[in-house]
C-alpha positions in Angstrom: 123.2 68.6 107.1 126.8 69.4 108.0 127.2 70.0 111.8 126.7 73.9 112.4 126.1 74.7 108.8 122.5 76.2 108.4 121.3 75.8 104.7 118.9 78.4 102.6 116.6 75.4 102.4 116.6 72.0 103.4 114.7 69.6 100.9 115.7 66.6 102.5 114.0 66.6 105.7 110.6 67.9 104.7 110.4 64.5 103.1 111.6 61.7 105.3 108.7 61.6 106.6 106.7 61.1 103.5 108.7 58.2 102.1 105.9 55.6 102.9 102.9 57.7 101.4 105.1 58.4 97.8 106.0 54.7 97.7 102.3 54.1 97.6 102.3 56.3 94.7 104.8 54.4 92.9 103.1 51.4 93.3 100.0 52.6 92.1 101.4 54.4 89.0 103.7 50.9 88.3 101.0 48.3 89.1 98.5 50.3 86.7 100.9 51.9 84.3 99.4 55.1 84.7 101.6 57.6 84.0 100.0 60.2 82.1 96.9 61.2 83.2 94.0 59.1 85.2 93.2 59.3 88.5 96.2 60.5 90.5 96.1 63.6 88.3 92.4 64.3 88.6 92.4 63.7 92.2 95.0 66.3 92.8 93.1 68.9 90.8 90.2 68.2 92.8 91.8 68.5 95.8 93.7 71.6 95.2 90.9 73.5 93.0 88.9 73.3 96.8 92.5 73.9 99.0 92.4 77.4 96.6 88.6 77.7 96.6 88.8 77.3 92.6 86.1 75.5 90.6 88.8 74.1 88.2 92.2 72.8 88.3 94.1 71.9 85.5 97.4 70.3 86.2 100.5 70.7 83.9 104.3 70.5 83.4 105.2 73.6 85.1 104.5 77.0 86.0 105.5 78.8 83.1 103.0 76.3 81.5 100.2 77.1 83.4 100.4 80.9 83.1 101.3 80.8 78.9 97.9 78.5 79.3 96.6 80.9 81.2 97.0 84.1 79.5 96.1 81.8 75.9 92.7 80.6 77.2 92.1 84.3 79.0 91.9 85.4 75.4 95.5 87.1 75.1 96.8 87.3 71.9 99.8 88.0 69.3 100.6 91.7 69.1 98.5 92.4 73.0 100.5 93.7 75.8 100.6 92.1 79.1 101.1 94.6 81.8 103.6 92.9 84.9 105.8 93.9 87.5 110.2 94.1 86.8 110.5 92.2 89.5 110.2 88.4 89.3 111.4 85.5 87.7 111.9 85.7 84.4 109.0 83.1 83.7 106.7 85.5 84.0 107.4 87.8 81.2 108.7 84.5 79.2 105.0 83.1 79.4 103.9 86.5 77.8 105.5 86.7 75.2 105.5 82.7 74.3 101.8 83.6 74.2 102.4 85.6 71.7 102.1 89.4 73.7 104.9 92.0 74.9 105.6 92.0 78.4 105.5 95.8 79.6 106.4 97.1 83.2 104.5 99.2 86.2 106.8 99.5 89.7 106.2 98.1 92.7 105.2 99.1 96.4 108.3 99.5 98.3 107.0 97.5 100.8 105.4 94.5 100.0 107.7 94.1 96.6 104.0 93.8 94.4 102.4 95.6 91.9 101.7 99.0 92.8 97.6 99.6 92.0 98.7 103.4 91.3 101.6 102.5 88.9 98.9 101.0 87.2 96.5 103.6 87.3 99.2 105.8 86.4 100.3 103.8 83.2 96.4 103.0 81.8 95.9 107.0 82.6 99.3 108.3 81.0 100.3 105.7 78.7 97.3 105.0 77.2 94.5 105.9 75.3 91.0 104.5 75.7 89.1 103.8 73.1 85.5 103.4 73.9 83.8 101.9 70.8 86.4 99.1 71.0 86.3 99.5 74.8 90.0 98.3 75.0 93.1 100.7 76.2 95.6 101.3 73.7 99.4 102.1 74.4 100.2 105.5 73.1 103.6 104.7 71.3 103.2 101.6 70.3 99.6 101.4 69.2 98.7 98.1 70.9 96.3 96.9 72.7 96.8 96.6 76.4 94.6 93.3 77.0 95.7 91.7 80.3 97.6 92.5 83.8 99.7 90.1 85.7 100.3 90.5 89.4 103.1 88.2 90.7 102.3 87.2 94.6 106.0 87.8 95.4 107.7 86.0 98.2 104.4 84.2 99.3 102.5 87.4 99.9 99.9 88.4 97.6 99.1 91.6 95.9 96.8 94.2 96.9 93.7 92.9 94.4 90.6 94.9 95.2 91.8 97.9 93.3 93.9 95.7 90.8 90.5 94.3 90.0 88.4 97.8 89.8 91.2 98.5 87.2 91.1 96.0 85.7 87.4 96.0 85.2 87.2 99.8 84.2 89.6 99.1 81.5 88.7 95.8 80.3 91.6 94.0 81.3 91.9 90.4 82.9 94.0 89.4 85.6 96.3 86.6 86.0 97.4 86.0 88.9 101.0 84.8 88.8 100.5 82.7 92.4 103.6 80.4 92.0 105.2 81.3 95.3 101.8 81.8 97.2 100.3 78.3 97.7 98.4 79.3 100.8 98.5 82.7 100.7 95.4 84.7 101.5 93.8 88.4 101.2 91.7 90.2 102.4 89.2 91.6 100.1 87.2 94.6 101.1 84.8 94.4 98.3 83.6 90.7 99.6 84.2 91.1 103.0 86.3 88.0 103.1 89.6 86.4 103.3 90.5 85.2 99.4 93.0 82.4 98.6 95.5 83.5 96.0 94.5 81.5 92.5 90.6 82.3 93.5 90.6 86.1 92.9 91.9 86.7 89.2 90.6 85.0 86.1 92.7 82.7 86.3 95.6 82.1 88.1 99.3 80.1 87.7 101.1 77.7 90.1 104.8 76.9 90.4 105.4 73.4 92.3 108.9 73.6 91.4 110.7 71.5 94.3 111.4 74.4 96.5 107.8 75.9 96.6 105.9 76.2 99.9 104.2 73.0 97.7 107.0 71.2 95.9 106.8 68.4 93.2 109.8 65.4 93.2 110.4 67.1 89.3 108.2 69.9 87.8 105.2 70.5 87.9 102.5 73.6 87.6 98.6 74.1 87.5 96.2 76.3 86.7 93.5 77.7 88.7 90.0 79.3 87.3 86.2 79.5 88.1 85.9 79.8 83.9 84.9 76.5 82.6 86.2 77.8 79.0 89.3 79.0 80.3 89.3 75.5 82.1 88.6 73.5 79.2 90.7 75.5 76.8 93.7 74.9 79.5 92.9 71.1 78.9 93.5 71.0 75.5 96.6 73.8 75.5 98.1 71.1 77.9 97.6 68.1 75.3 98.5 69.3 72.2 95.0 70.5 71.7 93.2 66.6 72.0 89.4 67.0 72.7 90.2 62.8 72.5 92.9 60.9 71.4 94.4 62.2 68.1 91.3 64.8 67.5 93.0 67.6 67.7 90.2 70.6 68.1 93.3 73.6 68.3 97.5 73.5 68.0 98.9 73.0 71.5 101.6 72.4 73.7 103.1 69.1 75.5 102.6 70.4 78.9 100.7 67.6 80.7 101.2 66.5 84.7 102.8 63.4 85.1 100.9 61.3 87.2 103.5 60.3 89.4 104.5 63.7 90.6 100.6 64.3 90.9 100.4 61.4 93.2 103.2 63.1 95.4 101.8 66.6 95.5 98.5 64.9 96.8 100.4 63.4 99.2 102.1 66.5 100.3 98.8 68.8 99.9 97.5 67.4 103.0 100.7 68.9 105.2 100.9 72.1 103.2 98.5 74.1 105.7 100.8 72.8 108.8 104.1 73.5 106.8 102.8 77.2 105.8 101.7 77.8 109.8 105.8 76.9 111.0 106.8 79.4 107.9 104.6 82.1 109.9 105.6 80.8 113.0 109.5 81.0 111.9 108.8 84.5 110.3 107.2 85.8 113.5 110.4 84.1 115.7 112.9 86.3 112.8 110.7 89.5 113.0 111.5 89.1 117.1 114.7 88.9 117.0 116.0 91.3 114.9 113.9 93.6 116.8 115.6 92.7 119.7 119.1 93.4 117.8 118.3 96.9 117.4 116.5 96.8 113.8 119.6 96.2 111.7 117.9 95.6 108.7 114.4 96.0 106.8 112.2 93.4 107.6 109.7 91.8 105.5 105.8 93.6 105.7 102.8 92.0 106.0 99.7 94.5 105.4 96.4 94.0 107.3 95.0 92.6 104.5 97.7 90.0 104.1 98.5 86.4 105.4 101.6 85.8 103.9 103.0 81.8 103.7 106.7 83.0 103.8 108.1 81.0 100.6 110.4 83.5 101.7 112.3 85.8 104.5 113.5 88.6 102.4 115.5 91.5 104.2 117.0 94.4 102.7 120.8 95.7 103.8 122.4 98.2 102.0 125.8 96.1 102.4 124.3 93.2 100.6 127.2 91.7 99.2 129.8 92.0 102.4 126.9 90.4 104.4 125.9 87.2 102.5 129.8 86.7 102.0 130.3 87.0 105.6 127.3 84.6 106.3 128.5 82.0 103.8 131.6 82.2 105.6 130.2 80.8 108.9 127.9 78.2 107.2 124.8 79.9 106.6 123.2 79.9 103.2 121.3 82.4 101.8 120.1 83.6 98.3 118.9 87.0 96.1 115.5 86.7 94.6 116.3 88.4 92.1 118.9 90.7 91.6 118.4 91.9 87.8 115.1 93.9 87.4 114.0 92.5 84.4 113.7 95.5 82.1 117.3 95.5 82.4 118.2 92.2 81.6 120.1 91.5 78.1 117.1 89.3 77.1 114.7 92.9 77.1 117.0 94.6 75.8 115.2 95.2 72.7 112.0 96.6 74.7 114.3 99.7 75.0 114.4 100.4 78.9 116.9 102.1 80.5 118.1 102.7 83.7 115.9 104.7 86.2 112.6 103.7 84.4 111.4 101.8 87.8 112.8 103.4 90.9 111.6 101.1 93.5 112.2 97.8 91.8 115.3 98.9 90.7 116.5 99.4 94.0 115.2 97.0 96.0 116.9 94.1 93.7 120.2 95.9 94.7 119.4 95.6 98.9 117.5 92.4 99.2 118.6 89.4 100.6 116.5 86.2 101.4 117.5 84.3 104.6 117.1 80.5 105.9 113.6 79.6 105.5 112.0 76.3 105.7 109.8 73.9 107.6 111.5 72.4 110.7 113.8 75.5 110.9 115.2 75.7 114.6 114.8 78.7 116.7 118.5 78.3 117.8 119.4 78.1 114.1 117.3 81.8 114.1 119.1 83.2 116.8 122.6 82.0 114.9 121.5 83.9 111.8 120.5 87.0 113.2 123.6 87.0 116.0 125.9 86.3 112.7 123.9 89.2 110.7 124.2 91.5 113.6 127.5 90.9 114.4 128.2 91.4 110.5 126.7 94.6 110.7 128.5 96.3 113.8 131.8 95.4 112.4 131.0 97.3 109.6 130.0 99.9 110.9 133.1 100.3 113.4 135.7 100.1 110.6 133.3 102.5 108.2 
């Protein structure tokens, strides 16, 4: 790192210290020639099925693997609609459709960027019509089924499930949760009386370990999460071309399999990920300080009562976005927008027929929001440079304005 420069995200230094523990997994994958499969695989589904409080994991290639898997083996099918949120990466409404269904759209809540429960409510009551022999919802225009919902646990917060869930139950939907920046993450359900895990409350639920996750693979990497042995097993064969064994092919699948090696290092890694997502609170509490200390310049991340966030990360909203985050990459400090294209806007949906105005919230928070430094081993005099830079940023412009 560059002498005053603070970087968005630092993947170097998170693993020096892990160098002697992912040598021992090369070893073991080069002295064996296990590299598909085996046991470094199965012992990092066992280990992270209990970190999520799942009874199955099933690792694969990535996170848009795991929730196409998911969504397949939850029963979704060609000509369904998935119901999502218009803000996220675009993997989310990619695995929908590669499974075959049409991504549709409800807003968000303005302050903890996820699915709204009474968007939903609002599109199953207004958009829909229910048919009760079937016992499926139907979308009024374009006649199909509405079979599935998928909350994305944005930022490493998740999404307000309990009446997601009694939703989801009255209209026969199931839930995916789209958990790929929430390793960690918890909720409070009312309903259980108990702090949740996200991947432990839907029906199944998807993981990113895309490098920069809050748990990152050396490469990519993804898993799936489920208490449903048949989703489970179905998962397993999705992953390998559909093998129930070697070249028995019981369904058409995929090549999305976990390589063994980058198993072996998120097993290694899974045993700091509770102490890493404790210094991401820690550095979030130190930011949410400060900045109140500057005189609440900007909009600050929220954290419900029935949420333990894991910071994967420290999103503010400005309504100077693009003069800030110049200014700041002019003094060395990097940040990044996640995301700034609502999706029903994107070229790629084009064809779905949105148009401007069609989700209010989303649409303007993507045009405010800016993610800041955030990272294990983040320095609280590195903190106090980015908000002193941000504040400073700010005063100026409002003096000249």
């Amino acid at each position: 790192m560059s002498e005053g420069k603070i970087p968005f995200l630092d993947l170097v230094a998170v693993h020096q210290g892990l160098q002697d523990e992912f040598v021992e997994v090369l070893k073991t994958a080069l002295s064996t020639a296990g590299f598909i499969g085996g046991p470094m695989v199965h012992g990092f589904e066992q280990d992270f099925a209990q970190f999520c409080g799942s009874r199955f994991c099933i690792g694969v290639g990535s996170g848009t693997d795991a929730l196409r898997f998911a969504l397949i083996a939850a029963g979704v099918r060609s000509g369904d609609i998935v119901v999502t949120v218009p803000n996220t990466f675009i993997a989310t409404t990619e695995a929908i459709s590669q499974a075959g269904a049409r991504p549709d759209f409800v807003d968000i809540d303005e302050q903890t960027y996820t699915l709204d429960p009474m968007e939903l409510r609002r599109y199953l009551e207004t958009k829909c019509t229910w048919d009760a022999a079937l016992k499926r919802a139907f979308h009024k225009e374009t006649g199909s089924p509405v079979t599935a919902v998928v909350p994305v646990h944005l930022y490493g917060q998740m999404a307000d499930m309990d009446p997601i869930l009694d939703l989801a139950t009255q209209y026969n939907l199931k839930v995916i949760e789209d958990a790929c920046q929430a390793q960690g993450a918890e909720y409070f359900s009312q309903k259980e009386n108990r702090w949740l895990k996200a991947g432990s409350v839907g029906h199944a639920a998807a993981f990113s370990f895309y490098p920069g996750k809050n748990l990152g693979a050396c490469g990519e990497a993804g898993a799936v999460t489920t208490d449903d042995e048949q989703v489970a097993q179905t998962c397993r064969l999705l992953r390998d071309h559909g093998q129930s064994k070697k070249y028995f092919h019981d369904i058409e699948g995929y090549n999305g399999r976990l390589d063994a090696i980058q198993a072996g290092f998120l097993r290694a890694k899974l045993r700091h990920l509770k102490t890493w997502n404790e210094q991401r609170r820690e550095i979030a509490e130190r930011y949410d300080k400060l900045f109140a200390e500057a005189g609440g310049v900007l909009i600050l991340p929220h954290q419900p009562e029935w949420s333990r966030s894991v910071y994967h990360l420290y999103v503010v909203q400005t309504a100077d976005r693009t003069h800030l985050q110049a200014r700041l990459d002019e003094v060395g400090i990097g940040t990044g927008i996640h995301y700034p294209i609502a999706l029903h806007l994107t070229k790629a949906y084009e064809n779905l027929g949105f148009q401007v105005g069609d989700f209010p919230v989303a649409e303007k928070a993507v045009s405010r929001i800016l993610s800041l430094p955030m990272f294990p081993g983040l320095t609280e005099g590195q903190q106090e440079r980015v908000v002193t830079e941000i504040q400073r940023c700010i005063k100026f412009a409002i003096s000249v304005s």
